[in-house]
N, C-alpha and C positions, 0 to 999 in steps of 0.2 A: 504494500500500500504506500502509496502518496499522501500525505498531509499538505495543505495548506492553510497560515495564521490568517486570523481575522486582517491583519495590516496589512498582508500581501494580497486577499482579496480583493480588499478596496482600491490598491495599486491597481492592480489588472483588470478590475472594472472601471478605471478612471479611464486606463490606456484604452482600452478597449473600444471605449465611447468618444474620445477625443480621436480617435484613428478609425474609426466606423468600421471596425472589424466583423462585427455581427458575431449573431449566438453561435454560429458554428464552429469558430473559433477557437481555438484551443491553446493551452501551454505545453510546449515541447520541452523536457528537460533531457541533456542529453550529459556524458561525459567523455571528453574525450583525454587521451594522452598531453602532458606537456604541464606547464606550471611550478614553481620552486619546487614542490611535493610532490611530485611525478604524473597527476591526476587532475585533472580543471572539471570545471561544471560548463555546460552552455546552456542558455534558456532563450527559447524564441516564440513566438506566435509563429502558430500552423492552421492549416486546413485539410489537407490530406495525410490520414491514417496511411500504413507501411503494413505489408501483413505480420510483422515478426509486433508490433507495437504491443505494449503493455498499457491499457485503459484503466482511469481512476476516478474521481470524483470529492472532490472534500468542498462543503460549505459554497458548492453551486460552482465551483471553478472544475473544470476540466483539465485531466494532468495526464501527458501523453509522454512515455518513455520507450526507446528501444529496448529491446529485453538484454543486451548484453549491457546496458547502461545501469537498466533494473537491478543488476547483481551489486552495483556498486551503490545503488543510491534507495533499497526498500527500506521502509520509515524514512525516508526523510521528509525534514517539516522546510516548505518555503516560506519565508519570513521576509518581511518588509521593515525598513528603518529608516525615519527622514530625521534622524537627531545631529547632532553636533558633534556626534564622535565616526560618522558617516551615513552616507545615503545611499541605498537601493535593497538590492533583495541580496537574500544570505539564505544560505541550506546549514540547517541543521543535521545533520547529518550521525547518527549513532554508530556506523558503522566505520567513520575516517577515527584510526588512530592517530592520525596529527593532519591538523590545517597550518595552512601561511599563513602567513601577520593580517596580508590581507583577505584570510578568507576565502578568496577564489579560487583554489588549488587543493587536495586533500591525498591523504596517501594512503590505504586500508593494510 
């Protein structure tokens, strides 16, 4: 399973509606190679499912992963932050044994 926070939500229904994406619209989170930690996150808006895709649902948002991505990222929670100590979205992630300083990279 995917999680997504109530902050990140409200993110992706902002964008959503300010870039006229429509309901069918989805969040792709992907992982690929590369990052101080060996591992990086990507997150995009999508429209076309893949047949290998993993399908989720938390709190009305739609969360679409490859399955070989899936191994790296099941439970994680996406999270939104527009504070002072930085802004955007952040994975939570229970399965990375170490992140980078800045979060974007993880290593299992």
């Amino acid at each position: 399973m995917l999680f997504v926070s109530e902050s990140a939500k409200k993110k992706i229904d902002q964008i959503k509606a300010e870039q006229n994406l429509g309901d069918e619209t989805f969040v792709r989170i992907s992982v690929l190679g590369g990052g101080c930690s060996g591992l990086s996150y990507k997150m995009d808006f999508d429209k076309e499912l893949k047949p290998e895709d993993q399908e989720f649902e938390d709190k009305g948002v739609k969360l679409v992963t490859d399955l070989r991505s899936f191994l790296y990222v099941c439970n994680t929670t996406l999270e939104y932050s527009d504070g002072l100590n930085g802004k955007g979205f952040e994975f939570k992630n229970p399965n990375a044994s170490r992140t980078c300083a800045c979060g974007e990279s993880f290593a299992v």
